[in-house]
C-alpha positions as CSV (number, residue, x, y, z in Angstrom):
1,X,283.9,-48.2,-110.8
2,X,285.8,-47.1,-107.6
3,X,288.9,-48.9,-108.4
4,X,289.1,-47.9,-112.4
5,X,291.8,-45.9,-113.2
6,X,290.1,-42.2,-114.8
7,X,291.4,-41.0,-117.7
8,X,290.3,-37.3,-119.0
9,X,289.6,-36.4,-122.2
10,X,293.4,-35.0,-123.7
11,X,294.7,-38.7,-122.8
12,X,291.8,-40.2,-125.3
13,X,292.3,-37.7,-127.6
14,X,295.9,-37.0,-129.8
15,X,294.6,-34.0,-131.4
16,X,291.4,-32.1,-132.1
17,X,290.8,-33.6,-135.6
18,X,293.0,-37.0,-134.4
19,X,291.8,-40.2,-133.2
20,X,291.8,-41.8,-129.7
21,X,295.0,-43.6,-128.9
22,X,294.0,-47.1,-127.1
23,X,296.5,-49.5,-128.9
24,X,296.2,-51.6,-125.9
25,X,292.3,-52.3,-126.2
26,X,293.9,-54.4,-129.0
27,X,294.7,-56.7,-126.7
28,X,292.0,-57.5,-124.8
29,X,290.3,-60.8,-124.8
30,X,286.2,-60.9,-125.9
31,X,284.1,-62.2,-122.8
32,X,284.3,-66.1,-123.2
33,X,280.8,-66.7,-123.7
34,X,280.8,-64.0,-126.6
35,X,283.8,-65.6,-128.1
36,X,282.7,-69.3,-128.2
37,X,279.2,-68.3,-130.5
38,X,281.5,-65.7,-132.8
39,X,281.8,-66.7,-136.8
40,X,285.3,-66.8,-138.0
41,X,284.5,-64.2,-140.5
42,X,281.5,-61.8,-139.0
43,X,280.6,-59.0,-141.4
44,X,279.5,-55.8,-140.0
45,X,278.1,-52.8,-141.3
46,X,278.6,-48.6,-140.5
47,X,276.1,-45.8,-141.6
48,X,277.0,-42.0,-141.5
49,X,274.3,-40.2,-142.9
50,X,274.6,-36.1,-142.6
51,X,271.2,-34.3,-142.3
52,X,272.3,-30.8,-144.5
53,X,273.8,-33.2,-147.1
54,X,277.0,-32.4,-149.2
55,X,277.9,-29.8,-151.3
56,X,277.9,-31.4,-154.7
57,X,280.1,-29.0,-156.8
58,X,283.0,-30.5,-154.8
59,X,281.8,-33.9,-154.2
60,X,281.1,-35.6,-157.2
61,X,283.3,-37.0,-159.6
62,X,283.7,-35.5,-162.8
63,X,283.8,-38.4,-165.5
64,X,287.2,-38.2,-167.7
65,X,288.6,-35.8,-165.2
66,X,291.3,-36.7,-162.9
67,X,290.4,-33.7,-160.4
68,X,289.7,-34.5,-157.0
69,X,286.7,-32.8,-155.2
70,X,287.9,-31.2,-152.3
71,X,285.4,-33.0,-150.2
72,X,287.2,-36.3,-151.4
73,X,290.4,-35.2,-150.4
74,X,291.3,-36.7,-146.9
75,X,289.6,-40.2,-148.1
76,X,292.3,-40.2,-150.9
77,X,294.8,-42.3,-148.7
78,X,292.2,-45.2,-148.7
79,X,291.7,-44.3,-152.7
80,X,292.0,-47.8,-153.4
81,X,288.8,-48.7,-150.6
82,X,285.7,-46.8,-151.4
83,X,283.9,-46.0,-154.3
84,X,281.8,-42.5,-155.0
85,X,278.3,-43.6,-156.6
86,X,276.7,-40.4,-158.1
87,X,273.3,-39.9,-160.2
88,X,271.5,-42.0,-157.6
89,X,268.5,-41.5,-155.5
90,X,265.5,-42.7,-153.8
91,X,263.3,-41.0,-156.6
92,X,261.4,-38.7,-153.5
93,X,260.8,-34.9,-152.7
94,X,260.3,-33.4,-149.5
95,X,263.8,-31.3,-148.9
96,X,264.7,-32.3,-145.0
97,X,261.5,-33.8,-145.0
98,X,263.2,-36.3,-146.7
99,X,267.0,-37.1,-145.2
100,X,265.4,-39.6,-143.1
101,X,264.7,-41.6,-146.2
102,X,268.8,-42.2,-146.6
103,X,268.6,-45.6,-145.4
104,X,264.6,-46.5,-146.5
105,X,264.2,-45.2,-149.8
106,X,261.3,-44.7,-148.4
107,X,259.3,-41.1,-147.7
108,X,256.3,-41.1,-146.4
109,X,254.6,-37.9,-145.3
110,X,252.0,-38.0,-143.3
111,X,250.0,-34.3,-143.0
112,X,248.3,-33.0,-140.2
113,X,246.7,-29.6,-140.5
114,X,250.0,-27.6,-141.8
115,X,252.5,-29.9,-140.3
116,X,254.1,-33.3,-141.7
117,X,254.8,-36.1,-139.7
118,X,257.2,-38.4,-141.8
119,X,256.0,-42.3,-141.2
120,X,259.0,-44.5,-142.3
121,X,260.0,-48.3,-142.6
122,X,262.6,-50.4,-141.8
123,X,266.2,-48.6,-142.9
124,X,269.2,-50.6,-144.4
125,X,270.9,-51.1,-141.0
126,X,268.4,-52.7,-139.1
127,X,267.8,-54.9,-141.8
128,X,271.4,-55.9,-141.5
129,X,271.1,-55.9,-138.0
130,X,268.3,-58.4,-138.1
131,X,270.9,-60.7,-139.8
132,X,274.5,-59.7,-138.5
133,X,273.8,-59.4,-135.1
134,X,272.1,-61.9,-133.4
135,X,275.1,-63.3,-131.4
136,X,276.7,-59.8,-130.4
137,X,274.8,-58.2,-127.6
138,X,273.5,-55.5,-129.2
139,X,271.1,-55.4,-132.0
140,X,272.6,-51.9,-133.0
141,X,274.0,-48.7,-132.6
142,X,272.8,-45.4,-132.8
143,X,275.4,-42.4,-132.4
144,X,275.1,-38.8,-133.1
145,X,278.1,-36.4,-133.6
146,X,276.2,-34.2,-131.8
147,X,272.1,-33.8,-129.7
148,X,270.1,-34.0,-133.2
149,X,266.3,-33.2,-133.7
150,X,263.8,-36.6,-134.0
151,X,263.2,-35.0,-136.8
152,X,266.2,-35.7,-138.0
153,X,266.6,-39.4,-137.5
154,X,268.1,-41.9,-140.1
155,X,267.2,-45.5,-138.5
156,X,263.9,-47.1,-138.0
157,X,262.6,-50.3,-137.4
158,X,260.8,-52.8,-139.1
159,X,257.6,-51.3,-137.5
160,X,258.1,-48.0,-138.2
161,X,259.5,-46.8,-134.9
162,X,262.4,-44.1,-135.2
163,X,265.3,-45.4,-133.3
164,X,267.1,-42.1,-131.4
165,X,271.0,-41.3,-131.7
166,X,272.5,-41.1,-128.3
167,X,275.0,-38.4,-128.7
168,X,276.8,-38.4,-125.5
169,X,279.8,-40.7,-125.3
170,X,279.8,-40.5,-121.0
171,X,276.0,-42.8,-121.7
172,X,277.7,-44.6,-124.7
173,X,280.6,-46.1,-122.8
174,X,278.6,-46.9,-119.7
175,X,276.1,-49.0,-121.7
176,X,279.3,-50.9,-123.9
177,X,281.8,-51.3,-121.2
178,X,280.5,-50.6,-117.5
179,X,278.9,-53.7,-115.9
180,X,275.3,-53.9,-114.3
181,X,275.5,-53.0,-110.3
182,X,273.3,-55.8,-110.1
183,X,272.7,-58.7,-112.5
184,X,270.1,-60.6,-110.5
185,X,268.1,-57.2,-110.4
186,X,268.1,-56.3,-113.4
187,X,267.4,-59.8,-114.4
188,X,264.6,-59.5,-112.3
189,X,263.1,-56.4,-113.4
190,X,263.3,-57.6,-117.1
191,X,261.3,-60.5,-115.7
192,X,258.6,-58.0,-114.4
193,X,258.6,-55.7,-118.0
194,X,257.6,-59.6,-119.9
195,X,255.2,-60.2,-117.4
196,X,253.8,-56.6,-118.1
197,X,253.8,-57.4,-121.5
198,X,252.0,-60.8,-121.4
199,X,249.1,-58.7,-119.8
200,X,248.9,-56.3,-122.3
201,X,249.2,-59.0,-125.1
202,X,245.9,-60.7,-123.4
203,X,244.0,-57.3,-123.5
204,X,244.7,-57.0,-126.8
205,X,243.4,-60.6,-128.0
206,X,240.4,-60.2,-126.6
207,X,239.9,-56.9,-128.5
208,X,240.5,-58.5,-131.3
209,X,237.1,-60.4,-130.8
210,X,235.1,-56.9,-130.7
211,X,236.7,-54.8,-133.5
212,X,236.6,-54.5,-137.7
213,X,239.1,-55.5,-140.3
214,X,241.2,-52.5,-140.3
215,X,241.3,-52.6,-136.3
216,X,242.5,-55.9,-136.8
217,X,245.4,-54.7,-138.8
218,X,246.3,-52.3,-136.1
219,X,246.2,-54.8,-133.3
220,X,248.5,-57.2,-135.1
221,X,250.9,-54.4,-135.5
222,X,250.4,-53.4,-132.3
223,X,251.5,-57.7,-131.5
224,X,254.8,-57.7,-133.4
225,X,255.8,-54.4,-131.8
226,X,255.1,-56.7,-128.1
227,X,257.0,-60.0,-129.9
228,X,259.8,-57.3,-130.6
229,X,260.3,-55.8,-127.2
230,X,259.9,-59.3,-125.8
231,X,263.2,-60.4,-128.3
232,X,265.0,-57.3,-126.7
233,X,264.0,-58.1,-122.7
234,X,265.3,-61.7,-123.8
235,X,268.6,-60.6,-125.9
236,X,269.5,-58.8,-122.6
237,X,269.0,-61.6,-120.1
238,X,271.0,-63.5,-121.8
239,X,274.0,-61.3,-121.6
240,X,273.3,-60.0,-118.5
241,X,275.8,-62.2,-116.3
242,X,278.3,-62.0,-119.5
243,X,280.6,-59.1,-118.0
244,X,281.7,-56.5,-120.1
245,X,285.4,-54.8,-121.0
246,X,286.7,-53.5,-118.0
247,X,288.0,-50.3,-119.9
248,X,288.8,-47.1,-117.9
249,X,285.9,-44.5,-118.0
250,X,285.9,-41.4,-119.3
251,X,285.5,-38.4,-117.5
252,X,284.9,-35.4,-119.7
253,X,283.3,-34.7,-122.6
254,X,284.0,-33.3,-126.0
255,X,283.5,-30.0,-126.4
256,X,283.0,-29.6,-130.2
257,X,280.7,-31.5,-133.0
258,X,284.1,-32.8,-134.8
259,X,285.6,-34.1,-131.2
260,X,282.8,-35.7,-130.6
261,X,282.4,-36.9,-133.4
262,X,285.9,-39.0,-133.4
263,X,285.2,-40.2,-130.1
264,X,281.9,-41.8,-131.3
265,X,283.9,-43.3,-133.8
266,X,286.9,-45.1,-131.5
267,X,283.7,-46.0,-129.1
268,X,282.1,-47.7,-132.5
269,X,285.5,-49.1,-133.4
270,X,285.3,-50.9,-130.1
271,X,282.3,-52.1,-129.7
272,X,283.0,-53.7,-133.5
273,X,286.4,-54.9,-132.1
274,X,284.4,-56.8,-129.3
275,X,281.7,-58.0,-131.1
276,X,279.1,-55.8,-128.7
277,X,277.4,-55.0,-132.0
278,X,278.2,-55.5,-135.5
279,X,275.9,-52.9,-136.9
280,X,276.2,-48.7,-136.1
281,X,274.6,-45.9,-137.6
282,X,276.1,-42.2,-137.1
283,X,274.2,-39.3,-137.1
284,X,275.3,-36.2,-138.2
285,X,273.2,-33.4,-137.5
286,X,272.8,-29.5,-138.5
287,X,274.1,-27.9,-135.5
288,X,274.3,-28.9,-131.6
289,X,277.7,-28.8,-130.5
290,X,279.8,-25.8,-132.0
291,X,282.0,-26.7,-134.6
292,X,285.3,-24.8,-134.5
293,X,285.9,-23.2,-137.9
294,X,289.3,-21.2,-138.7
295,X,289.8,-20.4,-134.9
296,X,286.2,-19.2,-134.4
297,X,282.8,-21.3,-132.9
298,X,279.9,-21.9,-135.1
299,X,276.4,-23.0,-133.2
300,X,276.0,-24.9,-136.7
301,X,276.5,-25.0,-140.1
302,X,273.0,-24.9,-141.2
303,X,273.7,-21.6,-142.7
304,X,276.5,-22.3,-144.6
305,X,274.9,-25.0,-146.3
306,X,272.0,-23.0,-147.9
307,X,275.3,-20.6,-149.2
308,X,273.2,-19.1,-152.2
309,X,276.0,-19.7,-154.3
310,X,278.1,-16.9,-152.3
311,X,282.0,-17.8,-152.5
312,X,283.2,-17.1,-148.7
313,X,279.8,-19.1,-147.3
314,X,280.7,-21.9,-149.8
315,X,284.6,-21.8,-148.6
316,X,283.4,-22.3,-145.3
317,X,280.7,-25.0,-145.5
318,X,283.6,-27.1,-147.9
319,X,285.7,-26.7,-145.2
320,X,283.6,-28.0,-142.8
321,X,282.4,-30.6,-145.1
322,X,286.2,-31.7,-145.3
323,X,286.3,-32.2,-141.5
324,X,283.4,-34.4,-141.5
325,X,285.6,-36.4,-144.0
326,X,288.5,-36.2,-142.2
327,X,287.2,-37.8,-139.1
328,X,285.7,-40.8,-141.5
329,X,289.3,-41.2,-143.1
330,X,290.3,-41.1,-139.5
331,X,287.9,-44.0,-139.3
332,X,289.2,-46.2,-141.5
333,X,292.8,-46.1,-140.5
334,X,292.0,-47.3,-137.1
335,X,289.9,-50.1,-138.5
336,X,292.5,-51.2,-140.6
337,X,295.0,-51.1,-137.7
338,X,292.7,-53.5,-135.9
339,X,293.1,-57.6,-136.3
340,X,289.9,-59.5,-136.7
341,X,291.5,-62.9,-137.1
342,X,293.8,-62.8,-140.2
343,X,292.0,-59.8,-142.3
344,X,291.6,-56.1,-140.8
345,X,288.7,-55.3,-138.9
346,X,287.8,-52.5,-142.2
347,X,288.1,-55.8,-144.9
348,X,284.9,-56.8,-142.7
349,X,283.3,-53.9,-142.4
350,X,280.9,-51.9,-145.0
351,X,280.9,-48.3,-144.6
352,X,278.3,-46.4,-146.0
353,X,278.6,-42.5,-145.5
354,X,275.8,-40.0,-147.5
355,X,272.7,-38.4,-147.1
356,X,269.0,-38.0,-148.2
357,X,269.6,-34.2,-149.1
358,X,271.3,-33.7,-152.5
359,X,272.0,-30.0,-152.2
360,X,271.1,-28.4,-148.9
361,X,270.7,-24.7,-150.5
362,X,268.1,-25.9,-153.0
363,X,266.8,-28.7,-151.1
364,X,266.9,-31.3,-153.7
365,X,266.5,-35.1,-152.9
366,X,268.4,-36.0,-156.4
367,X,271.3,-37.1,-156.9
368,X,272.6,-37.7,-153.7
369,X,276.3,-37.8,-152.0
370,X,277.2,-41.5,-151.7
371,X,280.2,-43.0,-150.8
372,X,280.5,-47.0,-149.8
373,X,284.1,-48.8,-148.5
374,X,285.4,-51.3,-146.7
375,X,283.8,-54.8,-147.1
376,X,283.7,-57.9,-149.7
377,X,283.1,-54.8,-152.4
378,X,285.1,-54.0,-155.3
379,X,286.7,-50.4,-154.9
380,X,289.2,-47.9,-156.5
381,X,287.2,-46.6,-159.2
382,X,283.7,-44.7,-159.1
383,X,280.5,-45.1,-160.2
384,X,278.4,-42.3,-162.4
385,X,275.1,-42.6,-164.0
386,X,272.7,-40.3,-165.8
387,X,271.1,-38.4,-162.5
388,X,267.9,-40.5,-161.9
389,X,268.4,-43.4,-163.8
390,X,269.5,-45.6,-161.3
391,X,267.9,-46.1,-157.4
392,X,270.5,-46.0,-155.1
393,X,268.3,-48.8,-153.0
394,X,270.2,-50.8,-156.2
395,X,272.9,-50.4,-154.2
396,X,271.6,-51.0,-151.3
397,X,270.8,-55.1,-152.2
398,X,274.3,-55.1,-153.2
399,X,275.5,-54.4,-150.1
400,X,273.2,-56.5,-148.2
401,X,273.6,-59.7,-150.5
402,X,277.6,-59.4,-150.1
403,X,276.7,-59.3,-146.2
404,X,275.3,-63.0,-147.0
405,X,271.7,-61.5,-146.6
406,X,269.4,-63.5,-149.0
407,X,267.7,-60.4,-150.9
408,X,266.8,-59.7,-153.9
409,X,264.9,-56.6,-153.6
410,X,264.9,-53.5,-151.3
411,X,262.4,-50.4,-150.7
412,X,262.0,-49.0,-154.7
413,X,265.2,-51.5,-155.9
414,X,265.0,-52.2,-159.6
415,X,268.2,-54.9,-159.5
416,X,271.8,-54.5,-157.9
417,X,274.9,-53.3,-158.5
418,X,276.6,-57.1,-158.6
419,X,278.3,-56.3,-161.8
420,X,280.1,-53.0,-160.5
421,X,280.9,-54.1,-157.1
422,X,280.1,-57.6,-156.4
């Protein structure tokens, strides 16, 4: 770290709403022993999912109508790379209960005394992950625009386990770019954590021998949770003399949800770029960092989103809405200034953006804001069906199966939206 040249914040940043400027990343080579196990064409896959949802009087698509919602407004450069799918939803209740079924389909509440505890399976990303990413040295990503509630989180694992959004970039780049102090350490204390493990793993078979049916069941979840941190212990010993980019550090954080926000996004563009992971999931919660509205700083927009129908309220939460747009069009334009070996770096990617809240100020779960892009899918037109008739997790084994994941069904799928997008 002591010879790294620092760079503050204003040089990584063009603008407030821009994107980071780092044409010369482009450049750099991917650690050798990364680059010899690398597909020729590696798919990856992006989730943005927004905890207070979308306003849907300017999101959807009106069929016959050729007006553009203004939430759809900066994505209209790409108009010919992502589709709107509305009338789709998981077929749930439970307001912001239920966001965290975006990537599921699945809610499952869980009551004790007056509170809720929401139990959850595996979410559409680490499915993919489970697939896409076994060479990269990450399973995944998990980034927040800003410091979220766990509450509020939109990936889990196949056991249930709700995986946390890190939401400061400084922790970020220091896990993607900055190498180990000491590789034969830290090879040595992942050594100690399996041999911890194999300890615990014998305790637990002999309890086996002592307890009922439905212990049982417990005890072999309790197993594949230890065969899944043993995976992760291994993943990372592998890669742990592999050195990583030796990119400049940053030195100052962002300020504001929306700056942060961008620079989680050229931080994700990267770690796509060089194969560190080829699945990442965004976060995007209801307040934390201020978000700078018309000159003035907002602790949140949690407000603005339950507007009651009141005109100036609705002006503002559209306008912040657009800026959460604006840095996902942002997005896109530096993954399709990115090579990835004859196609663009976005031709390979599937972006999903949405939410498990249809409308924040009636807390409805139905028809909910979807947008997919990028990717082997078919784009430039959208997608509108009668509200309920169609599960978005439909959509969901679309995407997966054009990932080259053999599926055929997902959470409450009835069938896939080949025909549409395929």
């Amino acid at each position: 770290m002591r010879n790294l040249i620092h760079l503050n914040r204003r040089q990584f940043l063009r603008n407030a709403g821009g994107l980071m400027a780092l044409p010369f990343l482009n450049s750099l080579p991917l650690p050798l022993a990364a680059a010899k196990a690398i597909p020729e064409a590696r798919k990856r896959l992006v989730t943005v999912g927004t905890f207070l949802g979308m306003y849907p009087g300017e999101w959807h698509p009106t069929k016959g109508s050729d007006r553009v919602p203004q939430l759809l407004e900066p994505m209209m450069k790409h108009r010919e790379d992502f589709t709107v799918v509305s009338g789709v939803d998981h077929g749930i209740q439970g307001g912001h209960k239920g966001t965290p079924s975006f990537l599921s389909g699945v809610y499952q509440p869980e009551y004790i005394g007056e509170s809720v505890m929401v139990r959850n399976t595996i979410t559409l990303d680490q499915l993919a992950a489970k697939h896409l990413s076994k060479d990269s040295r990450f399973h995944s990503l998990q980034l927040g625009a800003s410091e979220g509630k766990p509450t509020q989180t939109l990936s889990w694992d196949q056991n249930g386990v709700p995986l946390l959004p890190e939401a400061d970039p400084t922790k970020v780049f220091q896990r993607l770019f900055v190498n180990d102090l000491n590789p034969e350490e830290a090879s040595k204390a992942m050594d100690l954590k399996r041999s911890v493990l194999d300890i615990v793993a014998q305790d637990a078979k002999s309890l086996q021998k002592e307890i009922g049916y439905e212990d049982r069941e417990k005890v072999d979840s309790y197993f594949t949770s230890i065969r899944d941190v043993e995976k992760r212990i291994k993943r990372q010993q592998q890669w742990v003399n592999t050195p990583k980019l030796g990119i400049p550090p940053l030195t100052e954080r962002p300020t504001t949800f929306h700056d942060n926000l961008t620079l989680m996004f050229e931080l994700a563009a990267l770690a796509l770029q060089h194969d560190s992971t080829r699945v990442v999931s965004f976060e995007l919660p209801a307040g934390g960092l201020p978000i700078i509205l018309d000159g003035e700083q907002l602790s949140g927009y949690h407000g603005q989103s339950h507007h009651g129908k009141d005109p100036k309220v609705l002006e503002e939460l559209i306008k912040i809405e657009q800026m959460h747009m604006t840095c996902v069009a942002n997005f896109i334009d530096r993954l399709k200034g990115i090579d990835d070996g004859g196609a663009s770096l976005f031709d390979r990617t599937q972006i999903l953006f949405g939410s498990g809240l249809g409308n924040g100020s009636s807390h409805s779960n139905k028809n909910l804001p979807i947008m997919v892009a990028g990717g082997d899918l078919k784009h430039g037109r959208d997608l509108i069906y009668d509200e309920g008739s169609m599960p978005l997790c439909n959509l969901y084994v679309t995407m997966l199966q054009q990932m080259g994941i053999e599926i055929n069904s997902f959470a409450n799928s009835s069938g896939n939206l080949n025909h549409e997008l395929a």
